[in-house]
N, C-alpha and C positions, 0 to 999 in steps of 0.2 A: 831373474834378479836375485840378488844376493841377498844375506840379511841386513846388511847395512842400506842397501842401493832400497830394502821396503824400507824399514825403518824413515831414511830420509824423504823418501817418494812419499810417506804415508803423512809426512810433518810437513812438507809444501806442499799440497797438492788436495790434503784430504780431511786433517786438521783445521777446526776452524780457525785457530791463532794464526794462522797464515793465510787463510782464508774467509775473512770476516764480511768478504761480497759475497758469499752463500746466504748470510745471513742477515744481513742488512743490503734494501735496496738503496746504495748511494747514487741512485741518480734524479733521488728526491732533494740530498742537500745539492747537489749539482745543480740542481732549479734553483734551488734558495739563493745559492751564492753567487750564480748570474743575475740575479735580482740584483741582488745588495751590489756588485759589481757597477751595477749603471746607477746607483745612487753615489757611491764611490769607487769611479773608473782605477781600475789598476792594484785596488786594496788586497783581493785576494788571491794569492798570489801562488800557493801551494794546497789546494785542501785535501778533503778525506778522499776524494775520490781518487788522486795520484796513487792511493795506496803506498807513502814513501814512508820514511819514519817519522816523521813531525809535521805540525801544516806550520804555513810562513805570511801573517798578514801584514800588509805593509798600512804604517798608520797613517792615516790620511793627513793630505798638508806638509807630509813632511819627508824625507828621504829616509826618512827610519825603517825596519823591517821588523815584528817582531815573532820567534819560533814558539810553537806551541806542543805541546805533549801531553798525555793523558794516558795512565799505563796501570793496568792494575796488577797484584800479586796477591791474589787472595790463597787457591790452595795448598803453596808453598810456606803460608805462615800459619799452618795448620802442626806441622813436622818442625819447623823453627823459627818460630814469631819476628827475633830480634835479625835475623840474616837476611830473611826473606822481607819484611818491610826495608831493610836497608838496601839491599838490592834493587827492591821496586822502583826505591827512588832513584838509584842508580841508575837505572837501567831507563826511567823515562831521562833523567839529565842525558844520558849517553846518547841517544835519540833526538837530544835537539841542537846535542854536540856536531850529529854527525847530519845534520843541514847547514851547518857552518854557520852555529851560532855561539854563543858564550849565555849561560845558564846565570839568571838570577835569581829567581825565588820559586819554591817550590808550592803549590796548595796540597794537601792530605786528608782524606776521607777512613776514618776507621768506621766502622758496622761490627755491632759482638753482639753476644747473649748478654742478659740481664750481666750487672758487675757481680754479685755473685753467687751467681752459676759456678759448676764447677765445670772446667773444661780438658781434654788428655791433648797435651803437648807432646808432641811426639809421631814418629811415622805412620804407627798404628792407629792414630787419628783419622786417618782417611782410610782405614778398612772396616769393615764391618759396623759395626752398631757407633763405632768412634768410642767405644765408653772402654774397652778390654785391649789390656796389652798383651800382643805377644812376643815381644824382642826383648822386653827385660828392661830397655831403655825407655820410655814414656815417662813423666811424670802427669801429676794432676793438680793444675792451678786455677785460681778462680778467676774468671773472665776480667776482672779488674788487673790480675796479674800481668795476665798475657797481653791486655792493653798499654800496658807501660812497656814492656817487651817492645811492641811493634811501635810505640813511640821514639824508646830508645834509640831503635834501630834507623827510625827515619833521622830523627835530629842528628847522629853520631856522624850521617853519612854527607848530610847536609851541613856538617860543620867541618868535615873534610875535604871538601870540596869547596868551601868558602861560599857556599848558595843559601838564601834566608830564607825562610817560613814565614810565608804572609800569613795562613791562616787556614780552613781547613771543615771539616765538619766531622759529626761524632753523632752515633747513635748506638742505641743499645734494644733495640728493639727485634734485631736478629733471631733467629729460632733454629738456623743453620748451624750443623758441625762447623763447618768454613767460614770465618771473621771474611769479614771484606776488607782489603785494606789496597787504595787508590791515590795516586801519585800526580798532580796535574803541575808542569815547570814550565815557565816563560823565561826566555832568553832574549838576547839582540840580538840580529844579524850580523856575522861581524865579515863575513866574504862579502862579494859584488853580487854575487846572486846566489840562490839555494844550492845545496854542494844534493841534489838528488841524485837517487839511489842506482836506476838505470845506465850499466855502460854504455861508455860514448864510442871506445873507438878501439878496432881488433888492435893487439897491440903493446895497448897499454899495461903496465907492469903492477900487479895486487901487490901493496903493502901492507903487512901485517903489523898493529901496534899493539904492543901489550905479548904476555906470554900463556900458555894453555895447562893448563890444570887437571887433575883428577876429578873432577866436581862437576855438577847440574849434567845428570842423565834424564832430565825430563822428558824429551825426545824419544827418547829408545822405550823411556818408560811406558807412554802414552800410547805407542806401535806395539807392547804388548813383549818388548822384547827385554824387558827388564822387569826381574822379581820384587825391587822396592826402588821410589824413587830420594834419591841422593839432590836436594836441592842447591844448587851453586851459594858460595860463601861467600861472604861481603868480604871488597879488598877496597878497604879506606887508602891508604897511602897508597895503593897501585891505582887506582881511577882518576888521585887529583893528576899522578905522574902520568897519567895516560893522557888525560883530559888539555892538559898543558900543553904534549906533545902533537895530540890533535889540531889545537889553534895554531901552532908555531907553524905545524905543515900551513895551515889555512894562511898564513900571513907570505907564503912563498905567491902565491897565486898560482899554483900550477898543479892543481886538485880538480881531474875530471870527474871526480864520483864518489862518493864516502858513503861508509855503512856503517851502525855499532854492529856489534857481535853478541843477539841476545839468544832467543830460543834456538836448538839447531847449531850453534855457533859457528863458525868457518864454513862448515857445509851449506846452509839457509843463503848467507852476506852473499858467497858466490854466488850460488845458484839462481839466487833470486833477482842481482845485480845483473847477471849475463843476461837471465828468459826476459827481465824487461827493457832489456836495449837489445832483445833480438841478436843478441851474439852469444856466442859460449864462452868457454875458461876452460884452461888450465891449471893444475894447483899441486905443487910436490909436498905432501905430508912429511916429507924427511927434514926439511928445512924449516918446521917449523918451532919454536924455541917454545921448550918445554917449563914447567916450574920442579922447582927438587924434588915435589910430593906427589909428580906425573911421569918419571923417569920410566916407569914401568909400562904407561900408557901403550894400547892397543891401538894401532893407525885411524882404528873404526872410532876409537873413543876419541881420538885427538882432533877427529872429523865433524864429529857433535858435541862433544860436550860443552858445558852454556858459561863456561868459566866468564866472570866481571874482567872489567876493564879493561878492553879490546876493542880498535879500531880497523874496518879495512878501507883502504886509500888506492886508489887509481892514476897512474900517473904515468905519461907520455917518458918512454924511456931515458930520451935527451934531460928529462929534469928528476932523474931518480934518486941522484946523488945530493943534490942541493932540497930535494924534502928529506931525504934518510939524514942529512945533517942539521937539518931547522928540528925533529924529531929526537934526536940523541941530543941536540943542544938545550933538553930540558929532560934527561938522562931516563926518558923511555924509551925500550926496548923498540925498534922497527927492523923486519927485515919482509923482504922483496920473496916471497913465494910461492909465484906463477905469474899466469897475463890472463887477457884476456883475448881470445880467438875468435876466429871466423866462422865456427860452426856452431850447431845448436844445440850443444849440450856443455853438462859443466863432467869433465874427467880428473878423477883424484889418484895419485898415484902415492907409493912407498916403498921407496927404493928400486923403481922402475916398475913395479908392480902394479896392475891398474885394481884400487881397492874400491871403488863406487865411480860409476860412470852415469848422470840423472840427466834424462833430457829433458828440452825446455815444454815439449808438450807428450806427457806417458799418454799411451793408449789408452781408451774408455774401458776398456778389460781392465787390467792392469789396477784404473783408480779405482772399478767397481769390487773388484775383490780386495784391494785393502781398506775396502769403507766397511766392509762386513763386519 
């Protein structure tokens, strides 16, 4: 394996963010919610156990659907309060976007130290004792500060997005370096049924929305293959335009499969899309659209990095051109950047080069030495 091929292998496969059945048994809410299913036949309709990005309960009595999301961003609002809360919430909207739903109000949980405390803002924050900088860049504010930070950041993102703030909770009773700060959004259904994450069918052509960035190496970070971790940046006006562009495909009907693009980014969407519909993928890293401030981008990085406001879309090739238009007719970026195959792995190329090739099941060798 290469360094990119552990890197990824290490963040699906051995990481808990991608693996949260290691650590929770979900086949206890699985009892629960066939419970509540025979009290109200048919209500739920997506839950935690699909492992997809959002659950989907349908409200009883009525043909309505509603998505649900729950996402936290706590160590990344350690290094930058105001981006990293803005993201978070981004990032559970992006998640309930991509069950084909349309996002209405967000709820928000901040957790800090006493208000003042003093606390170091800053990367350095999550090394050593959290109290000493050494990059020169840290500042030190007092826990009330950096809670308006991570307020900012959620309202700013949720007023870009045109999604409201029901309401939310707060505590200061924390003792952690790391603020907690958690994102919980309901939307409506707004497809025929959930746009889940597993491919349907070898074939079908991956659309990318949105473009890739220099930004969020938390990935590489976490695999031990990066010296400090670079948190992805909030893009208010690229998310509404993404978000827009996502519905507009969803209004075509002809969406077998959608995913956002959060931890891991392009790499995870595929990987993850293919091993749970038992197919693989293909994916040409050369084609996919960079931003000005990633021109320089390394295939490895344009493969992970966790850049906002990204969708990926599935779509039976007869109807590629009629979503690449419903998509661009709300003047987001989409382009067509692989398929999705018959075999069991996902292969990433650049410039015909194969740069990571991850299959849907690595050898117990393989995951036991990158668990070390």
């Amino acid at each position: 394996m290469n360094k990119i091929e552990k890197a990824l292998t290490h963040g699906l496969f051995v990481h808990l963010h991608h693996n949260i059945d290691k650590a929770i048994d979900f086949s206890k809410f699985k009892k629960l919610n066939d419970r509540v299913n025979k009290m109200f036949p048919g209500m739920m309709v997506v839950g935690p156990d699909a492992n997809d990005d959002a659950g989907v309960v349908k409200i009883p009595g009525t043909d309505t659907s509603i998505v649900l999301k729950l996402e936290s961003h706590c160590s990344p609002c350690v290094a930058t309060p105001y981006d990293s809360a803005a993201t978070g919430a981004g990032g559970a909207v992006r998640d309930v976007i991509a069950m084909g739903g349309r996002p209405l109000a967000v709820l928000d949980f901040i957790g800090t130290r006493p208000l003042e405390s003093e606390v170091m803002v800053g990367a350095c924050g999550l090394k050593g004792d959290g109290k000493t900088c050494t990059c020169g860049g840290c500042v030190v504010r007092t826990s009330a500060e950096r809670v308006n930070l991570m307020l900012d950041g959620v309202h700013d993102m949720c007023y870009a997005l045109g999604v409201g703030i029901a309401g939310g909770g707060f505590s200061t009773s924390f003792s952690d370096i790391v603020p907690a700060l958690v994102a919980s959004v309901v939307g409506v259904l707004v497809t025929d049924e959930p746009l889940t994450k597993p491919a349907k069918n070898a074939g079908d052509k991956l659309i990318l929305i949105g473009e890739t960035g220099n930004d969020g190496n938390d990935t590489a970070f976490r695999a031990g293959f990066a010296d400090e971790m670079r948190p992805a940046k909030a893009l208010f006006k690229e998310e509404k335009i993404s978000q827009e562009g996502a519905i507009a495909a969803f209004e075509t009907g002809k969406i077998n499969a959608c995913s956002d693009l959060g931890a891991a980014g392009i790499g995870a969407a595929v990987c993850e899309s293919a091993r749970y519909g038992g197919l693989g993928a293909n994916v040409d890293l050369t084609v996919v659209p960079l931003m000005t401030d990633a021109a320089d981008n390394t295939p490895e990085a344009t493969l992970i990095n966790e850049t906002q406001a990204r969708f990926l879309l599935q779509v039976n090739p007869a109807d590629v051109d009629e979503v690449l238009a419903a998509i661009r007719s709300k003047k987001a970026k989409a382009t067509v950047i692989g398929e999705i195959t018959d075999d069991d792995k996902a292969v990433f190329t650049y410039k015909g080069k194969t740069i990571a090739s991850i299959p849907n099941k690595p050898s117990e060798k393989v995951l036991e030495e990158l668990g070390k």
